[in-house]
C-alpha positions as CSV (number, residue, x, y, z in Angstrom):
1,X,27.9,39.4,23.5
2,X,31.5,39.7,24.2
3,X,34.2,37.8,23.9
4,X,36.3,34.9,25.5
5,X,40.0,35.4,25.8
6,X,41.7,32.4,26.5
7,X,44.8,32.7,29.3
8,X,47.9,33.2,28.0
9,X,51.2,31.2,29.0
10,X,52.4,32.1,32.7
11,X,55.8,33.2,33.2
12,X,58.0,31.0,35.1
13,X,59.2,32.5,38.0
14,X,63.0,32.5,39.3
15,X,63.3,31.4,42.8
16,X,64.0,31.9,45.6
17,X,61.1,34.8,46.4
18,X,61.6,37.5,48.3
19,X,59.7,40.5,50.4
20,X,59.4,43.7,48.8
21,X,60.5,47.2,50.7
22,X,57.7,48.4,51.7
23,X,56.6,44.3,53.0
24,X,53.4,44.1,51.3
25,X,54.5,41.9,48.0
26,X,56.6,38.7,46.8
27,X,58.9,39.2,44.8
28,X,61.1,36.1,42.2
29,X,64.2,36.4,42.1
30,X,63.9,39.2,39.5
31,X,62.0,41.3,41.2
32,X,59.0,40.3,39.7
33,X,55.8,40.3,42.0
34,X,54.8,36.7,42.5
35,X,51.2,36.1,42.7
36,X,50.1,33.0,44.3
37,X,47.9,30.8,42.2
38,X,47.8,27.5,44.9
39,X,46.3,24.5,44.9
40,X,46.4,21.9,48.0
41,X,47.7,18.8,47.3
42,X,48.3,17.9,50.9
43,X,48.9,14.8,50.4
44,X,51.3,14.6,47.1
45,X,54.6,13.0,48.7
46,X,52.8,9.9,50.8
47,X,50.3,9.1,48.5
48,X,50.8,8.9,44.8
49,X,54.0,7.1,43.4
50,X,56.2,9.3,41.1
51,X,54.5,8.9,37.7
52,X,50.8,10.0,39.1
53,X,52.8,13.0,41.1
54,X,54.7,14.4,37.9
55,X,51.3,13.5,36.0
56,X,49.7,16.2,38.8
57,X,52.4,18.7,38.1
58,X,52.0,18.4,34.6
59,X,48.4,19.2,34.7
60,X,48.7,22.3,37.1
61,X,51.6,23.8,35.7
62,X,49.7,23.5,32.3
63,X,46.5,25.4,34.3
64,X,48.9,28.1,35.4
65,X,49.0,27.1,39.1
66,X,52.6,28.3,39.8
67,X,52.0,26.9,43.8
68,X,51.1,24.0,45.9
69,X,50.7,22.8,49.3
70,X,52.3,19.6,50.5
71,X,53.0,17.8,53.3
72,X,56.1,15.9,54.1
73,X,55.4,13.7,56.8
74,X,51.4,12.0,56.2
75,X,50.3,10.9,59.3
76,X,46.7,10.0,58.7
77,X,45.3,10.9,55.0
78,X,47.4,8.1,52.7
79,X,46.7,4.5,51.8
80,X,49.0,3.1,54.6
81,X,49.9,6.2,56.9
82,X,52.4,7.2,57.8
83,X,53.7,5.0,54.9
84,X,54.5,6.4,51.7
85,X,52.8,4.3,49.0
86,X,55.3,2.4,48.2
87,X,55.4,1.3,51.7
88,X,58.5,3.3,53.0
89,X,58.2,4.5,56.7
90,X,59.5,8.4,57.3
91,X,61.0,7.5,60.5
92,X,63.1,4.5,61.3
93,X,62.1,4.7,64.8
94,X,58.0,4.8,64.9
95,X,57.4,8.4,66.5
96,X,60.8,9.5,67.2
97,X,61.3,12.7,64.5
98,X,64.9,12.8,64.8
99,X,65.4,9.4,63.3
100,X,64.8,10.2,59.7
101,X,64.3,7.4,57.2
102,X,66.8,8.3,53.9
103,X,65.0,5.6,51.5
104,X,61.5,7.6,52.2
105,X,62.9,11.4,51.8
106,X,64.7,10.2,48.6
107,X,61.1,9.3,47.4
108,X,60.0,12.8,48.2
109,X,63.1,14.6,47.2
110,X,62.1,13.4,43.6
111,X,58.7,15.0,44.0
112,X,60.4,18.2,44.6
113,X,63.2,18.1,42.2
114,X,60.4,17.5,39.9
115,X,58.4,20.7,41.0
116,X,61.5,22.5,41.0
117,X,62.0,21.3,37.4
118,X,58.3,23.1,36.6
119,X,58.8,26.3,38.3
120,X,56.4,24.9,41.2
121,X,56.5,26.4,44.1
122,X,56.1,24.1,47.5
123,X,54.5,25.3,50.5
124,X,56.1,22.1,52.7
125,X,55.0,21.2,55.9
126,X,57.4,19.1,57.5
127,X,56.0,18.8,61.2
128,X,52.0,19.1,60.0
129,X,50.0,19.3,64.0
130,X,46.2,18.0,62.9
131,X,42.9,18.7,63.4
132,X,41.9,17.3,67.2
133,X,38.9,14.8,66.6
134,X,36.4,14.4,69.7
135,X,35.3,10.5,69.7
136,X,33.5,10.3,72.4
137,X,33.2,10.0,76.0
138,X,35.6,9.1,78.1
139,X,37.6,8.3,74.6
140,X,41.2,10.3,74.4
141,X,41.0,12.8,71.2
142,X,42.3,11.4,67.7
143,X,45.2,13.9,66.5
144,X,45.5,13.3,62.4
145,X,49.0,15.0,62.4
146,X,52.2,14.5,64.3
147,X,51.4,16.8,67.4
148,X,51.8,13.8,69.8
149,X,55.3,12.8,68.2
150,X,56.3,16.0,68.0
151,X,55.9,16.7,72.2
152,X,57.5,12.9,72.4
153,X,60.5,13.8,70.5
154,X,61.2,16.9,72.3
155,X,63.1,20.4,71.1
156,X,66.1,18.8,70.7
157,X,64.9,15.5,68.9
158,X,62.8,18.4,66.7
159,X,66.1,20.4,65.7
160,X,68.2,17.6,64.6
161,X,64.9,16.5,62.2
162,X,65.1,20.4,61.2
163,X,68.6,20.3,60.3
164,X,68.4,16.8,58.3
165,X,65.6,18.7,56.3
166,X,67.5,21.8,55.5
167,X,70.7,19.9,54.6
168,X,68.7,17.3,52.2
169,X,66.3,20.0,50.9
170,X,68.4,23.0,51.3
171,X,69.5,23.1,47.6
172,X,65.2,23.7,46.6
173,X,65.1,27.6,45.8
174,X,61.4,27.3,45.3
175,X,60.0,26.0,49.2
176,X,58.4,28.0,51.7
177,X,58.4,26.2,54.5
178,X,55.4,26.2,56.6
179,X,55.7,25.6,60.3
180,X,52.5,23.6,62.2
181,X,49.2,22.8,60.5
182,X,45.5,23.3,61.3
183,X,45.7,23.6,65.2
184,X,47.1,25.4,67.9
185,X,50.3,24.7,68.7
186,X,49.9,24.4,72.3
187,X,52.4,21.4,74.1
188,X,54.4,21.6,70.5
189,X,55.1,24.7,70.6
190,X,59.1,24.4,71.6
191,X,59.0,21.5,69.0
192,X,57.7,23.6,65.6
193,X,60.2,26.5,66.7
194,X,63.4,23.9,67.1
195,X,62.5,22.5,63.4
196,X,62.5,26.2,62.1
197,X,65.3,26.7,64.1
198,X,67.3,23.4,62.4
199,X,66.1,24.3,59.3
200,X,67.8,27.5,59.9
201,X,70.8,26.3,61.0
202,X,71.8,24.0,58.3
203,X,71.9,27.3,56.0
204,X,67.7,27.3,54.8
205,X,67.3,31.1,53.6
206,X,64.3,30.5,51.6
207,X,60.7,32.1,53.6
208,X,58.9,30.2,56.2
209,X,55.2,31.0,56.9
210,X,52.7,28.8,59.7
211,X,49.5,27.1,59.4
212,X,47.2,27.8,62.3
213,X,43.9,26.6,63.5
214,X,40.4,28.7,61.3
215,X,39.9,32.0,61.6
216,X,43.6,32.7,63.0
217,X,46.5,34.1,61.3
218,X,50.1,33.1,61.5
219,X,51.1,36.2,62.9
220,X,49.2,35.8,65.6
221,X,49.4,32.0,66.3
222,X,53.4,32.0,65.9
223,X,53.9,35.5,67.7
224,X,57.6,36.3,68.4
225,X,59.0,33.3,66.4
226,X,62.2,35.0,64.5
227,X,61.4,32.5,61.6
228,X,57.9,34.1,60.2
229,X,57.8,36.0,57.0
230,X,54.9,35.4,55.3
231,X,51.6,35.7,57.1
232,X,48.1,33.1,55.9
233,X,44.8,34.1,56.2
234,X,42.9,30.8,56.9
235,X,38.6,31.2,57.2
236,X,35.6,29.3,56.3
237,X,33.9,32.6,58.2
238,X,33.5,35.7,56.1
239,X,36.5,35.6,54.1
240,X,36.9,39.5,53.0
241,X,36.5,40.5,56.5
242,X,39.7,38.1,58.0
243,X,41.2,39.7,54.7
244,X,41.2,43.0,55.4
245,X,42.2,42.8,58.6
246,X,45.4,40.9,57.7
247,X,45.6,43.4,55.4
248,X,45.7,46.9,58.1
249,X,48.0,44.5,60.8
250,X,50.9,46.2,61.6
251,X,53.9,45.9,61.4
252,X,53.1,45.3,57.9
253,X,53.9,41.8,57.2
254,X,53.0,40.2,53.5
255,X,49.8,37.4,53.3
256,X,47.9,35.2,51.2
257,X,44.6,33.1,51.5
258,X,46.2,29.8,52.2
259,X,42.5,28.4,53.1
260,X,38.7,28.6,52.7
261,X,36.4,26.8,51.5
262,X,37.3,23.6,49.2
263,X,35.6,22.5,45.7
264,X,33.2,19.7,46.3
265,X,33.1,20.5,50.5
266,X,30.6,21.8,52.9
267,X,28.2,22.1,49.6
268,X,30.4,25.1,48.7
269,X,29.0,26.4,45.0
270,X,31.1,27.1,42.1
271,X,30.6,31.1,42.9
272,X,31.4,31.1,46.2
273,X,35.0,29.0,45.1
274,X,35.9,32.1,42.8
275,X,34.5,34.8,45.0
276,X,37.1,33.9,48.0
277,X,39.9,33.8,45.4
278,X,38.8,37.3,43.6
279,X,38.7,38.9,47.4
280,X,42.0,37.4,48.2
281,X,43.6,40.2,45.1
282,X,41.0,42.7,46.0
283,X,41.4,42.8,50.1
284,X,45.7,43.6,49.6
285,X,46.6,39.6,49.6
286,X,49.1,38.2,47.0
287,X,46.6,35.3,45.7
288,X,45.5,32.2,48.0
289,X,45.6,28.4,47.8
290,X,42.3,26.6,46.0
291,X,41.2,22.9,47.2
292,X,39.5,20.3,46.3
293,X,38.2,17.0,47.6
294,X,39.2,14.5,46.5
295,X,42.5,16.2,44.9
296,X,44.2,17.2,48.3
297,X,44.2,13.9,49.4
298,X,44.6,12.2,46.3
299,X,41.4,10.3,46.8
300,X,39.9,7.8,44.6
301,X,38.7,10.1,41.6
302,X,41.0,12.6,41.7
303,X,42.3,12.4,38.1
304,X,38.8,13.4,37.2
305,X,38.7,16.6,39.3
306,X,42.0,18.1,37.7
307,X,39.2,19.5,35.3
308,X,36.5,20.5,37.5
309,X,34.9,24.2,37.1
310,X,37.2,25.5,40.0
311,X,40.4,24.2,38.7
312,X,39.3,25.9,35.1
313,X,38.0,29.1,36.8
314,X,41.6,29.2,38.8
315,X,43.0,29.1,35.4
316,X,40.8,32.2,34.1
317,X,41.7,33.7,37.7
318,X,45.2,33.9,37.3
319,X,45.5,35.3,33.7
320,X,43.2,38.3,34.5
321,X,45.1,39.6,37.5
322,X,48.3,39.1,35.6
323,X,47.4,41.4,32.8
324,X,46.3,43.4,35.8
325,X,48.8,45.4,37.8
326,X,47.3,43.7,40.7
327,X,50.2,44.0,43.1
328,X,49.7,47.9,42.8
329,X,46.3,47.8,43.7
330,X,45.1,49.0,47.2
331,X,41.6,48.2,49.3
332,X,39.5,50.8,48.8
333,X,38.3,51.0,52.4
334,X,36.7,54.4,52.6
335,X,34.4,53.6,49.3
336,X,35.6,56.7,47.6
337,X,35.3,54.3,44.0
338,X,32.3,52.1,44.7
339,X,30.0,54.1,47.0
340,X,26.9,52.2,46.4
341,X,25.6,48.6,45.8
342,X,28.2,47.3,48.1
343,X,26.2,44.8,49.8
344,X,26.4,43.5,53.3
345,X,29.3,44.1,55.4
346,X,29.5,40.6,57.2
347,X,28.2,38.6,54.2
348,X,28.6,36.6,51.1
349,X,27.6,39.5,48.6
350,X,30.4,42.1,49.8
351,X,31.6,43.9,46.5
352,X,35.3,44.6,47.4
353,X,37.2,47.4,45.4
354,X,41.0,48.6,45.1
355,X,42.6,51.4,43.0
356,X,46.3,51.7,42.2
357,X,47.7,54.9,44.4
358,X,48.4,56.6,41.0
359,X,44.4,56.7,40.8
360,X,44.3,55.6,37.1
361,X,42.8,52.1,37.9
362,X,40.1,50.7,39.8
363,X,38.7,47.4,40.1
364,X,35.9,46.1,41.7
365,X,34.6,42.3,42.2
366,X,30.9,41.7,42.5
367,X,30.0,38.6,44.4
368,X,26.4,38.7,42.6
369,X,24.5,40.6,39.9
370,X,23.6,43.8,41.0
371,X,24.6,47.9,39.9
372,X,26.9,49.4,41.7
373,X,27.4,53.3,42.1
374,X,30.7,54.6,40.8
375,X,32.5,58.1,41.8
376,X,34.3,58.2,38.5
377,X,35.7,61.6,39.7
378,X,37.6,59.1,42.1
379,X,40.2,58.2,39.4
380,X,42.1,60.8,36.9
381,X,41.0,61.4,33.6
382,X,39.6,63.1,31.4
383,X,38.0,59.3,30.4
384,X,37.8,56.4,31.8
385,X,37.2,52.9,29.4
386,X,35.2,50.5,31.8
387,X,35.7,46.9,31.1
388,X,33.8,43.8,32.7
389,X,35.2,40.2,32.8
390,X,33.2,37.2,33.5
391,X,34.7,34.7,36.3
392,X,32.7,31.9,35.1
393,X,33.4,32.0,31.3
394,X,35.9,34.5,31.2
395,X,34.3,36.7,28.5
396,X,34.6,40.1,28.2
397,X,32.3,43.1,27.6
398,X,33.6,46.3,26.8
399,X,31.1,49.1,29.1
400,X,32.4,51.8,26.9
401,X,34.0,55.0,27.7
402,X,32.8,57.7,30.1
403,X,34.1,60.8,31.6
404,X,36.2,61.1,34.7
405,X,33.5,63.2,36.6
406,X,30.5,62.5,38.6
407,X,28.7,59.5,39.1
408,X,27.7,56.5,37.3
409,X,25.4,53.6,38.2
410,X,27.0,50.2,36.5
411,X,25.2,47.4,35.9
412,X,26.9,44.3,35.2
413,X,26.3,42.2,32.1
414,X,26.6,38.9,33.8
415,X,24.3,36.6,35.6
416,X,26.4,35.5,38.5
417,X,29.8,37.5,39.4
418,X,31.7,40.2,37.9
419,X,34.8,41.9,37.7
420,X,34.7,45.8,36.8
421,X,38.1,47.1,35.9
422,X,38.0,51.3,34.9
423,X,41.2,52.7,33.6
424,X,42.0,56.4,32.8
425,X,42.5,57.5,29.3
426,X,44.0,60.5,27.8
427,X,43.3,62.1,24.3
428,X,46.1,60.2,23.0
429,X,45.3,56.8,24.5
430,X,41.8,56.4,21.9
């Protein structure tokens, strides 16, 4: 049968993080690797007073979620946007971006001190662009983010905002600013590098990563901006696929899933919310950002959904690759581990596999129940134990131990989807 291992208590990380050597990890402040467990609360700053906010934190932090996603400015998803909910506009001048409102960024600088305080780290948008919304013909397109203010107030206008944000939010070890948000920056372009470039100035040293439009990555979208460290892979397409590829860009630059699909959206399943956050380890990513509606936007209901099955299965996702030396594991791209049973290239059932380059661990996620073929010669012996963990319950079932030659066909004791972990053993290691 099994058993069910509950998750034990994350380590707090030190802050600020950091970029390994060889640019493929995060790394705390002690040199630690820093996987991302993220959830999107979008919407934390503008709409939810303090005591709901720390109420939020409380419950993520106690889930193991060590990120979040927030951002500053709301200019379309609160009660009263671009209103906080206590009624406090963010700029004193409607629009303008370089006329900062102090009595609204006190209000948010609480939120943060009290993430900060949890060993939360903020993914902040301060200048977040907005999905372009079609409404008809001969109707001008509805922007629900600031791109419009941002090409109003201007490069300049842009800086000075920059520069009030780095010397008010400076002193926060734990942000990683993230530059645009869910289009292309086009016309605002000038505008998103100027508010890097303010942050900058006024002595930010903490990483900065961009929010594009689907299916594009930062380092792409923000090309030749001197402020991008961390790259996003962002895809309601076929998730491994943008994966991988982020994963063979050079130059080598570190990434995360920072979006797919969100809990209670597009009809998405319970499987398919931990199959996109399995591939993000598995595909050379250091973890990914969850959602869920009505959480991200703080929606009527949300209090409810802090328990929901992808919030609990985040929680089971996390623990696993920490007991895991996930951040030595590499994609497996030629199938020298898994050579069979992989499923389709360009879909939903793609089993992904990594080994560690010292060859005495492999894992392997399976989307769906099916045997796989494994080269156990692939990995050093003389034995291998195999291991499988449930993502939906988070049992375990031991597979035994076999030797480190030949070929095996695995079939996985689960109804849904499956990790398969095989490590080498020695004669002293029974």
């Amino acid at each position: 049968m099994g058993k069910t291992v509950l998750p034990d208590p994350v380590p707090t990380a030190r802050y600020p993080l950091s970029i390994s050597a060889d640019h493929r990890r995060l790394l705390d402040a002690d040199g630690r690797q820093f996987l991302i467990q993220g959830d999107a609360a979008w919407s934390l700053i503008a709409n939810l007073d303090y005591t709901d906010a720390v109420r939020y934190l409380d419950d993520r932090k106690a889930k193991g979620f060590n990120t979040i996603i927030v951002s500053l400015v709301e200019h379309c998803y609160s009660q009263d946007p671009p209103r906080d909910l206590a009624g406090r506009e963010p700029f004193t001048t409607p629009g303008d971006m370089s006329t900062p409102n102090d009595s609204y960024f006190d209000a948010a600088e609480r939120v943060l001190a009290a993430s900060a305080e949890r060993g939360i780290a903020v993914i902040l948008a301060p200048a977040y662009i907005g999905y372009r919304r079609d409404r008809g013909k001969g109707i001008s397109p509805h922007l629900d983010g600031w791109y419009d203010e941002i090409v109003a107030t201007g490069p300049e206008g842009c800086r000075k905002y920059g520069n009030y944000l780095g010397r008010r939010f400076g002193r926060f070890a734990n942000i990683i600013w993230c530059i645009g948000g869910d289009w292309h920056p086009e016309k605002t372009r000038p505008g998103l590098d100027a508010v890097a470039q303010g942050l900058r100035e006024a002595g930010v040293r903490t990483l900065f990563t961009g929010h594009t439009h689907p299916e594009f990555s930062a380092a792409d979208t923000f090309e030749g901006s001197d402020w991008l460290d961390l790259n996003i892979t962002y895809t309601y397409g076929i998730v491994h696929r943008l994966l991988i590829e982020d994963w063979q860009r050079r130059p080598v630059m570190p990434f995360f899933l920072i979006e797919s699909t969100y809990e209670s959206e597009h009809n998405a399943s319970h499987q398919q919310i931990r199959r996109q956050a399995y591939w993000s380890v598995l595909c050379g990513g250091n973890g990914h950002c969850m959602g869920n509606h009505p959480i991200w936007l703080f929606g009527e209901g949300w209090q409810d959904a802090l328990d929901l099955p992808g919030s609990l299965a985040m929680e089971r996702w996390g623990d696993f690759f920490r007991k895991l030396p996930w951040s030595e594991l590499v994609p497996d791209l030629e199938r020298e581990l898994v050579s069979a049973g992989l499923g389709e290239a360009r879909g939903l059932d793609r089993v992904t596999v990594a080994r560690t380059a010292d060859e005495r661990l492999g894992a392997a996620y399976l989307p769906v129940c099916r045997p796989v073929e494994v080269q156990l010669g692939s990995l050093k012996g003389p034995r291998l134990s195999v291991e499988w963990f449930d993502p939906a319950s988070g049992r375990q079932v031991s597979g035994g131990i076999l030797l480190a030659k030949g070929s095996a066909v695995l079939a996985p004791p689960f109804t849904e989807d499956s990790m398969l972990v095989l490590r080498s053993i020695g004669d002293d290691d029974d």
